[in-house]
C-alpha positions as protocol buffer text, in pm:
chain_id: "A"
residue {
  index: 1
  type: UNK
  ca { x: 18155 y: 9986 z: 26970 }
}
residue {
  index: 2
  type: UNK
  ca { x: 18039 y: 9892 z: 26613 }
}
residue {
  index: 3
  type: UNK
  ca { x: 18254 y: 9977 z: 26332 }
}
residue {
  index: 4
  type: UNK
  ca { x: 17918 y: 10138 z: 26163 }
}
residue {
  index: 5
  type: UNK
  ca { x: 17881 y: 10386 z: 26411 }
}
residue {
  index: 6
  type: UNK
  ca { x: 17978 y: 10770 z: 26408 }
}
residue {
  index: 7
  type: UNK
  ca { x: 17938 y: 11048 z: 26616 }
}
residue {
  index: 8
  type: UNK
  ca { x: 17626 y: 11279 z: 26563 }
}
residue {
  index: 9
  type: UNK
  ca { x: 17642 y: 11592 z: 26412 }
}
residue {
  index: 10
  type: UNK
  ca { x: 17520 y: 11864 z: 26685 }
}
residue {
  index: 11
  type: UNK
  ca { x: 17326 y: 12035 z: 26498 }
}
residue {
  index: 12
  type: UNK
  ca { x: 17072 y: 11690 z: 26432 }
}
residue {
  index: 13
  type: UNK
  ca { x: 17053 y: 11607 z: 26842 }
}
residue {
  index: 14
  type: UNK
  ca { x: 16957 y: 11990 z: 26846 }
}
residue {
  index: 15
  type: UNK
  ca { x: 16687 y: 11897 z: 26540 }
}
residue {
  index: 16
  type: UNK
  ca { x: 16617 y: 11588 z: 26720 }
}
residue {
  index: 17
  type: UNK
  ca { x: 16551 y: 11742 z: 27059 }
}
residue {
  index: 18
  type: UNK
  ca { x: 16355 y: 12039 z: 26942 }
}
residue {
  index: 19
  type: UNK
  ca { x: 16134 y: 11809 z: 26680 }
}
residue {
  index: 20
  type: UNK
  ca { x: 16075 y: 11590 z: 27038 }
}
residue {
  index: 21
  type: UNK
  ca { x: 15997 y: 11905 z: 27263 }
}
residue {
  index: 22
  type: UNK
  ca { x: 15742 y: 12056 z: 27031 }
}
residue {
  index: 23
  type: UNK
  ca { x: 15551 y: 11708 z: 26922 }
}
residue {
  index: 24
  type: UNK
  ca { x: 15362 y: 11437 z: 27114 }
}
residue {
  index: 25
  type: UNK
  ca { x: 15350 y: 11129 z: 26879 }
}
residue {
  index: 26
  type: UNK
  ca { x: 15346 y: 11345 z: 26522 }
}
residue {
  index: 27
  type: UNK
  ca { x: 15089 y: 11576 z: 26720 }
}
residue {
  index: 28
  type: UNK
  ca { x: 15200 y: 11906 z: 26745 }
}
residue {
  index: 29
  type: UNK
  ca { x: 15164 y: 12009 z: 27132 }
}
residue {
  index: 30
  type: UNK
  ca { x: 15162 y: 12380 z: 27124 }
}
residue {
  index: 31
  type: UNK
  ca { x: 15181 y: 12644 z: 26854 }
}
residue {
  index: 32
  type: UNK
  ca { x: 15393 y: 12878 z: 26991 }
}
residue {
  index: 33
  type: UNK
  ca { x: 15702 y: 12661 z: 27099 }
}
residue {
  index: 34
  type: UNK
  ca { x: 15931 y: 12632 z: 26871 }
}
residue {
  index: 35
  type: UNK
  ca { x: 16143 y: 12937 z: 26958 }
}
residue {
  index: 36
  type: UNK
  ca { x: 16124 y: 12789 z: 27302 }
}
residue {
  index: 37
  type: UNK
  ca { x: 16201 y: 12408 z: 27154 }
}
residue {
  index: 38
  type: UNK
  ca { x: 16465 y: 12544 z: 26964 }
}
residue {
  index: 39
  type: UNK
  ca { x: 16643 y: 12734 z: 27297 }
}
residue {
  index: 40
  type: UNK
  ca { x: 16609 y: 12427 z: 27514 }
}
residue {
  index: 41
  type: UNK
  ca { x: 16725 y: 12188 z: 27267 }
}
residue {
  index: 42
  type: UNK
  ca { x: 17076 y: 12379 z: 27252 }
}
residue {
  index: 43
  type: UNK
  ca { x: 17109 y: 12416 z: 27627 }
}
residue {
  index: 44
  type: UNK
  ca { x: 17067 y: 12028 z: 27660 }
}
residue {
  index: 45
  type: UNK
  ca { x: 17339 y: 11961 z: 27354 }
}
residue {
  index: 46
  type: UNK
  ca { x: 17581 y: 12233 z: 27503 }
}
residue {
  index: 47
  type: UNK
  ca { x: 17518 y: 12039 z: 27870 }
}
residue {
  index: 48
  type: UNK
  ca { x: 17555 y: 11701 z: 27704 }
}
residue {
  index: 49
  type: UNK
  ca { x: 17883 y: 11859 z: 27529 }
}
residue {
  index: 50
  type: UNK
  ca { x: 18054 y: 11983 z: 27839 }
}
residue {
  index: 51
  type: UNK
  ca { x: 17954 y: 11611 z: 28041 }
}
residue {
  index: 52
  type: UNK
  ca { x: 18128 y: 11398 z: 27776 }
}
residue {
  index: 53
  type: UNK
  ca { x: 17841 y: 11195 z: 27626 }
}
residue {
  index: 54
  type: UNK
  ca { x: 17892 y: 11170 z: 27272 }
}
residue {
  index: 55
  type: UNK
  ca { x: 17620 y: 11078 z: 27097 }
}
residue {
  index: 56
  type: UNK
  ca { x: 17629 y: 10825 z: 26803 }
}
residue {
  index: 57
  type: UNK
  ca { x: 17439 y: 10790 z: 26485 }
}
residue {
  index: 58
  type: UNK
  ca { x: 17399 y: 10491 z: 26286 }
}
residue {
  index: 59
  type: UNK
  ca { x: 17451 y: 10564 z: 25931 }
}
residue {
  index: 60
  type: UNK
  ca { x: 17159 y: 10563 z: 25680 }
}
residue {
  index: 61
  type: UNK
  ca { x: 16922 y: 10298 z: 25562 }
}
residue {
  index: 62
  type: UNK
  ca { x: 16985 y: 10196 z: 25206 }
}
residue {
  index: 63
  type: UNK
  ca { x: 16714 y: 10277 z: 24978 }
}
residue {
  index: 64
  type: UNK
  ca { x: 16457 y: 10080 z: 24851 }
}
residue {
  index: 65
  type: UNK
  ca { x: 16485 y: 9988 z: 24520 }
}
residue {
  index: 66
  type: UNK
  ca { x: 16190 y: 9798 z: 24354 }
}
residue {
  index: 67
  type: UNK
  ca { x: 16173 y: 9478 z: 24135 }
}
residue {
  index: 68
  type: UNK
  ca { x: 16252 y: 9568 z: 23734 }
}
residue {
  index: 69
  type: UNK
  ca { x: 16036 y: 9384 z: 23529 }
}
């Protein structure tokens, strides 16, 4: 495993899921999800949890930073 690696935090593969439930490529799919994105996105951490997967995170991009002149 790469030393840059760490595990994810639960609560981003719950953002992560529910931000991929309620959106179709940056198109929102339905207005009245999220509750419902939200709900199923912890039921699929909590079953992922209780499996053993651990999910890893790489850590973040460092910024830009811009020629001085």
């Amino acid at each position: 495993m790469p030393d840059d690696l760490s595990p994810a935090a639960p609560e981003d593969v719950i953002q992560s899921l529910s931000f991929a439930l309620r959106f179709n490529r940056g198109k929102r799919s339905h207005q009245h999800d999220q509750v419902m994105a939200e709900a199923a996105a912890a039921h699929l951490m909590e079953h992922l949890t209780r499996s053993g997967f651990v999910l890893m995170r790489k850590p973040p991009a460092p910024r830009h930073s811009y020629p001085r002149e």
